[in-house]
PASEBA-1860 file (N, C-alpha, C; in nm, 3 decimals):
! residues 279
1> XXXXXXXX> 11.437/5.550/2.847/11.306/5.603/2.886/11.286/5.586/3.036 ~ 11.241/5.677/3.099/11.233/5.662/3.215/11.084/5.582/3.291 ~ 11.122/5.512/3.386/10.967/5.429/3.427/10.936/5.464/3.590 ~ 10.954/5.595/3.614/10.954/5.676/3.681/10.844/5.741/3.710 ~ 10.727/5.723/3.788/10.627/5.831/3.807/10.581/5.876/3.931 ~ 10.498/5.993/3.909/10.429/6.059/4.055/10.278/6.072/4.000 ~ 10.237/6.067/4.106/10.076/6.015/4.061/9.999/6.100/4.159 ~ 9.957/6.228/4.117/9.923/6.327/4.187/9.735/6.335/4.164
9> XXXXXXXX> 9.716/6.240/4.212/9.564/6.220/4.244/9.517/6.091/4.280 ~ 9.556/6.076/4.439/9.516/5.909/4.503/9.446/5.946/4.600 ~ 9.376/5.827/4.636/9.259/5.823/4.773/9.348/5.705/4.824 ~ 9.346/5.748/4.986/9.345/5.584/5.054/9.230/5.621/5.130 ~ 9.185/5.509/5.158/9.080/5.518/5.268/9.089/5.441/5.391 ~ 9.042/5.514/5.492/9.067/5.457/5.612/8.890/5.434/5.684 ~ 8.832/5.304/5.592/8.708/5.304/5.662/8.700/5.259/5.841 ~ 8.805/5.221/5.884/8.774/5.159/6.027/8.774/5.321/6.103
17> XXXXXXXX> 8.815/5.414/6.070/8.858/5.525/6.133/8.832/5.665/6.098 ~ 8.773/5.640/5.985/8.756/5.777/5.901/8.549/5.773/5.931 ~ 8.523/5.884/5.838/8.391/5.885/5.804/8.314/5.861/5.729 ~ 8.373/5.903/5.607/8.362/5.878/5.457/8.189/5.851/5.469 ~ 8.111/5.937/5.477/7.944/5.867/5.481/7.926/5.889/5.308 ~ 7.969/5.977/5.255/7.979/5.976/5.114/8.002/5.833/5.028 ~ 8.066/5.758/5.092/8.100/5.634/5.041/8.041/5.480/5.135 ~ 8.045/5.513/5.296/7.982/5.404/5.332/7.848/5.464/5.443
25> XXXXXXXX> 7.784/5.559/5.372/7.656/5.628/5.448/7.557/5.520/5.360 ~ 7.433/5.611/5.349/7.347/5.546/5.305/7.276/5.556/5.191 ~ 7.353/5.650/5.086/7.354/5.637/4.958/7.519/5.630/4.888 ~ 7.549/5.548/4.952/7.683/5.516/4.824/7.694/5.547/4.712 ~ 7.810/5.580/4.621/7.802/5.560/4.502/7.732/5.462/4.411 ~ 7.680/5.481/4.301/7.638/5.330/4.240/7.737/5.296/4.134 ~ 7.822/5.297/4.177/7.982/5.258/4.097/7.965/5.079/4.051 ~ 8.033/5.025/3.939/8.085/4.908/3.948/8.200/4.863/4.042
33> XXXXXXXX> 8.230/4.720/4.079/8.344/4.717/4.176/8.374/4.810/4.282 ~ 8.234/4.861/4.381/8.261/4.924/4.497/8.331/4.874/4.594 ~ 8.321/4.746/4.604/8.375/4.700/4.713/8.509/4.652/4.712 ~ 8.516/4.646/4.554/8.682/4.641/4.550/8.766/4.784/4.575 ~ 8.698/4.887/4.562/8.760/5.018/4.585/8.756/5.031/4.705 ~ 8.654/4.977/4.775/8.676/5.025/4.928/8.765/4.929/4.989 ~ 8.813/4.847/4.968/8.927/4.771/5.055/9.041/4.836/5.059 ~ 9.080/4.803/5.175/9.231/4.869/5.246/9.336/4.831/5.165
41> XXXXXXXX> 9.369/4.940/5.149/9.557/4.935/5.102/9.668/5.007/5.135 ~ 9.747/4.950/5.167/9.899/5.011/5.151/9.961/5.065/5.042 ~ 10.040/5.179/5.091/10.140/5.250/4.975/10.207/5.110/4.959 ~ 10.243/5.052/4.999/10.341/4.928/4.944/10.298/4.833/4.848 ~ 10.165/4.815/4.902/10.096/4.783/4.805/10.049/4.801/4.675 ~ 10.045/4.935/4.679/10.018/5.006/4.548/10.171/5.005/4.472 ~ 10.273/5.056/4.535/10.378/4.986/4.457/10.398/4.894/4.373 ~ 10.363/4.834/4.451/10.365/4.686/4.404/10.262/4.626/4.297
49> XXXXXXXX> 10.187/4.721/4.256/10.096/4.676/4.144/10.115/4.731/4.080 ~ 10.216/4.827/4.006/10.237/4.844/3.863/10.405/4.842/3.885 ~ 10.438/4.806/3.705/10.571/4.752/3.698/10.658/4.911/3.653 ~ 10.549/5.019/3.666/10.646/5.166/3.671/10.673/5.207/3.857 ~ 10.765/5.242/3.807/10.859/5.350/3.962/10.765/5.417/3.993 ~ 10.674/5.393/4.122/10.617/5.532/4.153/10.692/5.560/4.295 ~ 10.734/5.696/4.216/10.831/5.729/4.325/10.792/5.838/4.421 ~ 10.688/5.904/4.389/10.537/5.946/4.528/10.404/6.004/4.441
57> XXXXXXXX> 10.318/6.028/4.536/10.252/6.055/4.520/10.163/6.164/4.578 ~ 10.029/6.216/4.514/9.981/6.364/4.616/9.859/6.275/4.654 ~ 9.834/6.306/4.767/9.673/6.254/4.811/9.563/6.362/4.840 ~ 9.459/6.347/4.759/9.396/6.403/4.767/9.207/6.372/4.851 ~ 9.203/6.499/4.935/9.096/6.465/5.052/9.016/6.363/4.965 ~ 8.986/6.237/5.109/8.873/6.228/5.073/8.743/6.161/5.121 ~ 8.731/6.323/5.249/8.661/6.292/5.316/8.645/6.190/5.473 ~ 8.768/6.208/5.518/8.829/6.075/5.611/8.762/6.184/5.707
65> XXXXXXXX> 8.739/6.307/5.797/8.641/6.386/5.866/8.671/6.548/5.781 ~ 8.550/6.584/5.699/8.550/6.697/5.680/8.514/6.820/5.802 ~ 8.484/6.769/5.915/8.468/6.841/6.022/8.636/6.902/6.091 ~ 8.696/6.812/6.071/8.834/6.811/6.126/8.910/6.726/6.041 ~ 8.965/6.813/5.951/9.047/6.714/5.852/9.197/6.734/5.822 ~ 9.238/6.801/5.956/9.375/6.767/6.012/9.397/6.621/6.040 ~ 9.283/6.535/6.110/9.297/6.388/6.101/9.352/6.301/6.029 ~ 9.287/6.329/5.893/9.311/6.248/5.764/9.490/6.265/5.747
73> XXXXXXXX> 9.529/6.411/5.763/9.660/6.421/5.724/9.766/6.338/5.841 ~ 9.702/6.404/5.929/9.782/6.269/6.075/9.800/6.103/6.054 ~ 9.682/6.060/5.998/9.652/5.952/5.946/9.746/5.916/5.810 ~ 9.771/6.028/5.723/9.848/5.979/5.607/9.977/5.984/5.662 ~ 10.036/6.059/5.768/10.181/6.052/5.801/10.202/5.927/5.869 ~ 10.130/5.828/5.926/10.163/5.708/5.925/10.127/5.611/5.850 ~ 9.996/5.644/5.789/9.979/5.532/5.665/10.092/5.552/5.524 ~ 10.156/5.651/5.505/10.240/5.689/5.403/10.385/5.721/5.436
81> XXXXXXXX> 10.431/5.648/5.560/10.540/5.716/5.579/10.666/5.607/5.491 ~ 10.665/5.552/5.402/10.759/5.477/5.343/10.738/5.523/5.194 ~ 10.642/5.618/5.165/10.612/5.661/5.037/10.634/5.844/5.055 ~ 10.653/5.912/4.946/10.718/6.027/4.927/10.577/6.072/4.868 ~ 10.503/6.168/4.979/10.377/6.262/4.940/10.369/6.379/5.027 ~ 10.241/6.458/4.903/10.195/6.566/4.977/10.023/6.527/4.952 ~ 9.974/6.642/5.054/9.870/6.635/5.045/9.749/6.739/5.016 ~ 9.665/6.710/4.903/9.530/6.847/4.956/9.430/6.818/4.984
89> XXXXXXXX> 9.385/6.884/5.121/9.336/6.866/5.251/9.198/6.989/5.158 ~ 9.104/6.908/5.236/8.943/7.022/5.209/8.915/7.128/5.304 ~ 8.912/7.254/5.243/8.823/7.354/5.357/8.707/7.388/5.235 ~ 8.611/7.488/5.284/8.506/7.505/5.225/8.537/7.645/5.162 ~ 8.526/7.671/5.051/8.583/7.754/4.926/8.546/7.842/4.959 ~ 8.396/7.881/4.985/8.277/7.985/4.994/8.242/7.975/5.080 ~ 8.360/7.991/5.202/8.345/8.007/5.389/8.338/8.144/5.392 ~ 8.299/8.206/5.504/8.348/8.346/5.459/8.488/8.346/5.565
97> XXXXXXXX> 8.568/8.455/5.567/8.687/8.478/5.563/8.705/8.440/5.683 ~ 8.637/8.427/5.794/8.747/8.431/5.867/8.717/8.270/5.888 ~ 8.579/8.202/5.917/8.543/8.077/5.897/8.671/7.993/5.857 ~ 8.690/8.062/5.681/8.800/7.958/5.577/9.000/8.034/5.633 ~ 8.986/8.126/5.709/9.115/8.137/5.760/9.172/8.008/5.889 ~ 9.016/8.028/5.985/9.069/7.927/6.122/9.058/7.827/6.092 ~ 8.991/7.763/5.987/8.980/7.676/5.889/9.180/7.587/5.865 ~ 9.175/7.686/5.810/9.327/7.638/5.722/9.441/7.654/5.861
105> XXXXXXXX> 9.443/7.740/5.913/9.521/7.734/6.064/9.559/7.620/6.121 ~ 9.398/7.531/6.120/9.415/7.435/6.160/9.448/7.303/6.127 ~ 9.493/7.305/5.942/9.524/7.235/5.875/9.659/7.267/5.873 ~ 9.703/7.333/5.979/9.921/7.312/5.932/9.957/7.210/5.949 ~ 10.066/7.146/5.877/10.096/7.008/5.865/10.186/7.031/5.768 ~ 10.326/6.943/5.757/10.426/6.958/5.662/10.346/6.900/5.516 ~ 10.290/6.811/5.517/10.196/6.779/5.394/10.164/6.832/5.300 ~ 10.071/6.954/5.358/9.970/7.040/5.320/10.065/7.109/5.212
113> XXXXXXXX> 9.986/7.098/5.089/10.011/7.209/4.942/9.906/7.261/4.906 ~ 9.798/7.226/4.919/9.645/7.277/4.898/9.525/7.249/4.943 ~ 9.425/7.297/4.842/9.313/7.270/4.922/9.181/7.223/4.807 ~ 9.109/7.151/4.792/8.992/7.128/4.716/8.876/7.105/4.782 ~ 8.785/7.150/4.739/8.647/7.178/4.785/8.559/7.110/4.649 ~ 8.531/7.032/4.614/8.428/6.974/4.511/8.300/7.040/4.454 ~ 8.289/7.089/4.341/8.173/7.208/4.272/8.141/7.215/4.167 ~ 8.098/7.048/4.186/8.056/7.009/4.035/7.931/7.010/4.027
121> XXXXXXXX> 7.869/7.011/3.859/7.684/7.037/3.881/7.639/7.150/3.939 ~ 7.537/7.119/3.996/7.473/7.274/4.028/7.563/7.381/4.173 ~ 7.673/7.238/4.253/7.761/7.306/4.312/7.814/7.366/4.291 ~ 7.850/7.403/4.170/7.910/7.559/4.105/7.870/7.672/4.119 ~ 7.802/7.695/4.134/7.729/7.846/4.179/7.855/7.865/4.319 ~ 7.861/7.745/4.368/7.962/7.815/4.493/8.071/7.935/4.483 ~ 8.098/7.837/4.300/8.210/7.936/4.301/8.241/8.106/4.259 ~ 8.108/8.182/4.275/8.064/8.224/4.221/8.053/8.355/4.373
129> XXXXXXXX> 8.098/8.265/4.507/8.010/8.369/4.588/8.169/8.449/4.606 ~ 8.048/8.599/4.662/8.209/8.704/4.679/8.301/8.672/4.795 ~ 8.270/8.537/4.868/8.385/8.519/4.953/8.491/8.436/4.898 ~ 8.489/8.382/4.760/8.571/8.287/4.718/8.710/8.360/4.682 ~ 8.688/8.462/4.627/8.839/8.537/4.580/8.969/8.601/4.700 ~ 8.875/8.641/4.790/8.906/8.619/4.952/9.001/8.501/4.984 ~ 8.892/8.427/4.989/8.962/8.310/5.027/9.078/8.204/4.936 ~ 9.068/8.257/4.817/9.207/8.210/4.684/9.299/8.280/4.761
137> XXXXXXXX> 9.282/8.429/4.773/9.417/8.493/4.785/9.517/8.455/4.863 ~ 9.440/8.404/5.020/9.490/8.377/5.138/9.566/8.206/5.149 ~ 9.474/8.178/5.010/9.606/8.026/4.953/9.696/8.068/4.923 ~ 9.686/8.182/4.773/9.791/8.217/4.716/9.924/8.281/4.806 ~ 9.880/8.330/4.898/9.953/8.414/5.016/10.048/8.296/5.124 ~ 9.962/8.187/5.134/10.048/8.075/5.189/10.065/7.943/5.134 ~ 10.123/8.019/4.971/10.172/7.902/4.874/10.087/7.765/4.875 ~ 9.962/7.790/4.886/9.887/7.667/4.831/9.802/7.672/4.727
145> XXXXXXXX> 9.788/7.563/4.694/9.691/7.544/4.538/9.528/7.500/4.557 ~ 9.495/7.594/4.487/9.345/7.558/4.475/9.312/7.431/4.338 ~ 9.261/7.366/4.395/9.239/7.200/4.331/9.095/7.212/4.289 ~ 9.063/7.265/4.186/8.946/7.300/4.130/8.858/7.162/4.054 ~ 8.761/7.145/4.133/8.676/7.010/4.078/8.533/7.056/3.992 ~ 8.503/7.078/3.857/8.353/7.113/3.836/8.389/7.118/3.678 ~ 8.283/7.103/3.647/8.208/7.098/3.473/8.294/7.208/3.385 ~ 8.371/7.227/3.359/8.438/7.349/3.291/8.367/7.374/3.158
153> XXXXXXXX> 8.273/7.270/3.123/8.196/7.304/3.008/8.075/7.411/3.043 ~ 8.050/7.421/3.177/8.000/7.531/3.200/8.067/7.635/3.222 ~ 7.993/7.706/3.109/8.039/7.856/3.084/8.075/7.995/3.187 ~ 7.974/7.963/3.240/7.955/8.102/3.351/8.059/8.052/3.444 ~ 8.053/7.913/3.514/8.176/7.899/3.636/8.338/7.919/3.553 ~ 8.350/7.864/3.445/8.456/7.866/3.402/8.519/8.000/3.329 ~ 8.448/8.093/3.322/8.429/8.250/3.338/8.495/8.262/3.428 ~ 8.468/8.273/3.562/8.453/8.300/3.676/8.631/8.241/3.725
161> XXXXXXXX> 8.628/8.087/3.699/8.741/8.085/3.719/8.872/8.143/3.654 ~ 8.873/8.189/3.528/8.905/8.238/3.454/8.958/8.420/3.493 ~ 8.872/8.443/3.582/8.841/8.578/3.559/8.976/8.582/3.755 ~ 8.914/8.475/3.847/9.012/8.444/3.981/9.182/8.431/3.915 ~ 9.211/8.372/3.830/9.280/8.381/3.776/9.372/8.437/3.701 ~ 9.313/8.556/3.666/9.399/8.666/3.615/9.383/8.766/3.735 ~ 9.317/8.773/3.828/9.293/8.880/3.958/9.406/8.822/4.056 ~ 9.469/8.670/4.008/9.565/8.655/4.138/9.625/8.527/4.097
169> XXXXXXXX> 9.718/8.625/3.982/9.841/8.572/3.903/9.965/8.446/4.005 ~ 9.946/8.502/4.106/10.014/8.386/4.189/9.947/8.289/4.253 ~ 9.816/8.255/4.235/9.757/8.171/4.291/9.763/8.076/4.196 ~ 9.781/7.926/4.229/9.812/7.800/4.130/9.659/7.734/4.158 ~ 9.605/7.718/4.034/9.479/7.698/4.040/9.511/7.513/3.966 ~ 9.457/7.390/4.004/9.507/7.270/3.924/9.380/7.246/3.841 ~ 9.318/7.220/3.782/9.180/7.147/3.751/9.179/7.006/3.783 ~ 9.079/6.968/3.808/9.090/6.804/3.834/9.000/6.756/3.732
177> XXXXXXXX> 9.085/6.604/3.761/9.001/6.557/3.596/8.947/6.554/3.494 ~ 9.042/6.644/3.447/9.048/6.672/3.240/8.934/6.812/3.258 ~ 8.896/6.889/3.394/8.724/6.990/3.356/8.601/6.863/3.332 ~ 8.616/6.733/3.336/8.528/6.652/3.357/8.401/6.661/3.231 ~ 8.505/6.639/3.085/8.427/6.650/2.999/8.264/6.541/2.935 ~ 8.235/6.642/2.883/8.052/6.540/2.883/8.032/6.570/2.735 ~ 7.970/6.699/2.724/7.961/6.721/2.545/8.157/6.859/2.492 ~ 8.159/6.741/2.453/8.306/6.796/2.395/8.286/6.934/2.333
185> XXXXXXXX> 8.240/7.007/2.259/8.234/7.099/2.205/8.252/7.180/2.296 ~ 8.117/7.193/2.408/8.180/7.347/2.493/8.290/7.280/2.624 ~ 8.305/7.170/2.622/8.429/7.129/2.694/8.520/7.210/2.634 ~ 8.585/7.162/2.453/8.726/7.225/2.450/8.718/7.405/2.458 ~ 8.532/7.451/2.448/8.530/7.604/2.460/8.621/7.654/2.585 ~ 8.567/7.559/2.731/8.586/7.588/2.843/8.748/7.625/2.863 ~ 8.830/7.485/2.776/8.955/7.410/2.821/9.029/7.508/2.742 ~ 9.038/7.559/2.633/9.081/7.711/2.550/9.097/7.879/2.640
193> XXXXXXXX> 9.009/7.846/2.697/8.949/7.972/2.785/9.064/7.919/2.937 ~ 9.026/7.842/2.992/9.150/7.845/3.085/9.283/7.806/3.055 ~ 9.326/7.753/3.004/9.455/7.765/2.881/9.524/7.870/2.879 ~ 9.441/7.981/2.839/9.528/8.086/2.843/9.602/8.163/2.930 ~ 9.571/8.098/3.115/9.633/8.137/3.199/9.748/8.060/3.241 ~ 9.827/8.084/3.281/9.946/8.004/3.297/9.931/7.972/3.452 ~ 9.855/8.014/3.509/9.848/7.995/3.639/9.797/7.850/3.668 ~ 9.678/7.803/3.523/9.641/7.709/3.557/9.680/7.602/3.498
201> XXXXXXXX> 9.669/7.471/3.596/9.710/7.321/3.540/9.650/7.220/3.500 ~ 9.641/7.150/3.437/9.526/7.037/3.457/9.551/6.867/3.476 ~ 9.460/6.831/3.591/9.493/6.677/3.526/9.401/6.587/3.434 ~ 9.495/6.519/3.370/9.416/6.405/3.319/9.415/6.281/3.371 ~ 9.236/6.241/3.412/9.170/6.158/3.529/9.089/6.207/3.498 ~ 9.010/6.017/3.582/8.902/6.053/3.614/8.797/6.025/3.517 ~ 8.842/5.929/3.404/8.771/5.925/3.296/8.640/5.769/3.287 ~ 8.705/5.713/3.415/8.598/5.606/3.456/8.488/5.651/3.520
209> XXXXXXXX> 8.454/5.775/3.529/8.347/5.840/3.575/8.261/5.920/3.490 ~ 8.311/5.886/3.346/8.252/5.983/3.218/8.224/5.852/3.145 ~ 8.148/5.942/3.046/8.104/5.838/2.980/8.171/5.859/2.859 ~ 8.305/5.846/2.794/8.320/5.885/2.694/8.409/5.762/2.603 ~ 8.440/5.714/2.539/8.455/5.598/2.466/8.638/5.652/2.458 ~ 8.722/5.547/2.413/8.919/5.591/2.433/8.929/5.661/2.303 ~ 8.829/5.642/2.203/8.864/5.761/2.114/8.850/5.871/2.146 ~ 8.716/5.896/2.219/8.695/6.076/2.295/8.816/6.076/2.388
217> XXXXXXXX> 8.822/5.980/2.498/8.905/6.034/2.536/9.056/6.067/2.502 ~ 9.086/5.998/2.400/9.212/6.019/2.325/9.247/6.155/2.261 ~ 9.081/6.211/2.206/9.046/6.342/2.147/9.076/6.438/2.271 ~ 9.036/6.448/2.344/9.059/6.480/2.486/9.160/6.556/2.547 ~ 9.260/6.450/2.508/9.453/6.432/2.563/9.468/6.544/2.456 ~ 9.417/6.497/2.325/9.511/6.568/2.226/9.454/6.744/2.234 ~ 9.305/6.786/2.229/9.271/6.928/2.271/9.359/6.980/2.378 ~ 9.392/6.936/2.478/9.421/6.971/2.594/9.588/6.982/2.567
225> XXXXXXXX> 9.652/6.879/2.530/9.787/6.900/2.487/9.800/6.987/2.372 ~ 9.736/7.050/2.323/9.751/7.157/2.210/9.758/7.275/2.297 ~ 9.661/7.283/2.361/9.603/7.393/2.439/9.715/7.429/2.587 ~ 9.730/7.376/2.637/9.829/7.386/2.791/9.983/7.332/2.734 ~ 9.952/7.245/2.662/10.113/7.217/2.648/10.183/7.083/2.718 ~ 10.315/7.100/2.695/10.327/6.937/2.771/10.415/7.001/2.910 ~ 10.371/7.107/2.937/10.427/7.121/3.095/10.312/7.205/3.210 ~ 10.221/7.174/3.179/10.091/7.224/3.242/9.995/7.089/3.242
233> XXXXXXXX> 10.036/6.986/3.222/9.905/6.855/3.197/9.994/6.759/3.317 ~ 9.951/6.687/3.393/9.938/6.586/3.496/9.852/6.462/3.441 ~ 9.942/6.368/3.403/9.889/6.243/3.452/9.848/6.170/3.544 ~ 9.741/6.173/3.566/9.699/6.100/3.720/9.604/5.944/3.735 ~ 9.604/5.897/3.823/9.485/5.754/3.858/9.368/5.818/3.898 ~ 9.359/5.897/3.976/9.246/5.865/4.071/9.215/5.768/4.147 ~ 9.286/5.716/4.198/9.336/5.537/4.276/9.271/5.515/4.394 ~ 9.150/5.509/4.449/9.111/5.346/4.348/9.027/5.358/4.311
241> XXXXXXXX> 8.956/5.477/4.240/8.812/5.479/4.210/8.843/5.379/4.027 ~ 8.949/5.436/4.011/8.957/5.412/3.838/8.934/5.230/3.846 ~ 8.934/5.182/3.930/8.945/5.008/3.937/8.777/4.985/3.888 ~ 8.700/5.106/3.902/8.598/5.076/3.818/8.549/5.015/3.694 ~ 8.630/5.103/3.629/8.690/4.978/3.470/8.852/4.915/3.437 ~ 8.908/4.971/3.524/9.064/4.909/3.497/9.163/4.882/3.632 ~ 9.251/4.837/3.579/9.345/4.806/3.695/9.466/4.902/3.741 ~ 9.533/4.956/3.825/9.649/5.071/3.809/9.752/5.031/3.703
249> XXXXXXXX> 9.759/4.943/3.731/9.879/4.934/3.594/9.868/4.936/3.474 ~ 9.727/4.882/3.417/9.646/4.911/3.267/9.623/5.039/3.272 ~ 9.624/5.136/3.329/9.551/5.261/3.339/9.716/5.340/3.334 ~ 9.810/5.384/3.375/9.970/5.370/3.344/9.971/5.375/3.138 ~ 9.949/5.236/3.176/10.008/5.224/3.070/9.930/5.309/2.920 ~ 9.819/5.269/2.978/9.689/5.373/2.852/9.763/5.534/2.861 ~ 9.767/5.562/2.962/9.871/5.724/2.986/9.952/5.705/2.915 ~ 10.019/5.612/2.912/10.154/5.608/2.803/10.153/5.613/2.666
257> XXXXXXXX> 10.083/5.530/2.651/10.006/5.523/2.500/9.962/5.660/2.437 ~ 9.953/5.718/2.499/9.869/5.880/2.456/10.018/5.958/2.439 ~ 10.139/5.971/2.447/10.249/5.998/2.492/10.327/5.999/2.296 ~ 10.391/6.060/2.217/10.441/6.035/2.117/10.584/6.018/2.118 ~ 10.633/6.058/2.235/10.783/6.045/2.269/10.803/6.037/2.382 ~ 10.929/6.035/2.426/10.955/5.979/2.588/10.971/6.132/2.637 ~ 11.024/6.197/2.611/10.960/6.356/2.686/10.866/6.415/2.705 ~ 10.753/6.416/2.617/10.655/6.423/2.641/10.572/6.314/2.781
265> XXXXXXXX> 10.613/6.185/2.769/10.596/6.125/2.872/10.662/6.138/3.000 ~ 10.776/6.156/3.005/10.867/6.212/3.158/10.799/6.356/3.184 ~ 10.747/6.456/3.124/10.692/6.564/3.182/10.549/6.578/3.246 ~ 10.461/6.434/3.191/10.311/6.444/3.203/10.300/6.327/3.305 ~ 10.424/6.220/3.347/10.376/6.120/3.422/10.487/6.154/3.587 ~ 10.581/6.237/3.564/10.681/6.284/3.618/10.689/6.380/3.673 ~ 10.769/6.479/3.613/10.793/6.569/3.608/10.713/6.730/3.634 ~ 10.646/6.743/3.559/10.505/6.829/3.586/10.448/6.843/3.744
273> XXXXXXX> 10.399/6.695/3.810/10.395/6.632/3.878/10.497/6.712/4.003 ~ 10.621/6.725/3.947/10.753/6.695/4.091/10.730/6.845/4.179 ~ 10.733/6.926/4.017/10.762/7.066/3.985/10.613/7.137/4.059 ~ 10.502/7.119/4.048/10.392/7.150/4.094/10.423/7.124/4.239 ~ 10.381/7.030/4.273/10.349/6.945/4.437/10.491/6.962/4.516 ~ 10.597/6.935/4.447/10.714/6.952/4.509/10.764/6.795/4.594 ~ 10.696/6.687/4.516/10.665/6.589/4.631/10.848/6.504/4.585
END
């Protein structure tokens, strides 16, 4: 069995240097163990806390200057240079075109595989405006992935994404964290409905931010692995928010647990992972 993974959804944070007011402005999260998430770490470090191979990882924005967030990636090529990553860097989804072109121009960087813009809650309507399909294409056109963050139990956005999706068959659309289920029913409506595109991926994360008990979320794994399959699903941390209720290596291993054979596990903690990001 292999103890081999890529972990394609981490934060580092760089509070001495970054901005992050989202996290140290003046409404913080009201998370448990904030302050253990906000302490500094090393890729070596993180190594070093679970007893699986992580043999890289994708980082995903977060927020180190959304004004200029070529920084953050400058910043990960020396905070990450002993670890094997890529990165997706934020522009604003529903820029209009040329805004989200000089936008991304200025995000070249060997790193760069995509891009996420956050549009969860009533931020969804973003996705909705007529500059967004515009601005997919011009990913799809320079091989990057749109890293889709929002409620997939809502109907109308997940329409919508649904609908970007078959209009631009080469654009790699990922979902982040499981569609971020709440009432399961029109969750697995949502998670059925994008399923059927092959364009799209999903990870599973992110579940210390739901409220859902390890049987839902176990229910969860298993809708979703019916539905996408075992080469469209990503195992991910979310590192370090998940230290909210667990540790990286308890959180590993719960991934594993959900797993019925060791292929199924080399494709969802691995593999999937290599093949997507390329990391």
């Amino acid at each position: 069995m292999s103890m081999q993974i890529i972990d394609p959804h981490v934060h580092f944070f760089n509070l001495a240097e970054g901005q992050y007011t989202w996290l140290q402005g003046e409404n913080p999260p009201a998370w448990p163990n904030l302050e253990k998430i906000k302490q500094p770490i090393s890729a070596e470090q993180l190594v070093k806390s679970t007893d699986f191979e992580l043999a890289g990882i994708v980082h995903i924005e977060a927020g180190f200057d959304n004004q200029s967030p070529i920084n953050e990636l400058n910043w990960l090529s020396s905070h990450l240079k002993n670890l094997s990553f890529k990165a997706i860097s934020y522009n604003q989804i529903d820029a209009p075109a040329e805004q989200f072109n000089h936008a991304l121009n200025a995000l070249a960087h060997s790193s760069l595989c995509g891009i996420r813009d956050i549009t969860e809650d009533d931020d969804a309507v973003r996705l909705k405006s007529p500059h967004c399909i515009n601005n997919l294409n011009l990913l799809a056109t320079n091989k990057l992935h749109f890293e889709a963050q929002f409620d997939i139990e809502n109907s109308e956005i997940t329409n919508q994404i649904a609908y970007y999706a078959k209009q631009l068959p080469q654009l790699q659309i990922i979902i982040n964290h499981a569609g971020l289920p709440s009432n399961l029913n029109d969750w697995q409506q949502g998670a059925e409905l994008l399923a059927q595109h092959d364009n799209i991926a999903i990870k599973f994360s992110g579940f210390e931010l739901l409220q859902l008990t390890s049987e839902q979320q176990a229910a969860c794994f298993n809708i979703l692995f019916n539905h996408f399959g075992q080469q469209r699903i990503m195992f991910a941390s979310n590192f370090p928010v998940c230290q909210i209720n667990t540790s990286y290596n308890t959180l590993w291993h719960c991934h594993k647990a959900l797993c019925s054979n060791d292929k199924t596990w080399h494709n969802l903690s691995y593999a999937n992972a290599k093949h997507y990001y390329q990391v």
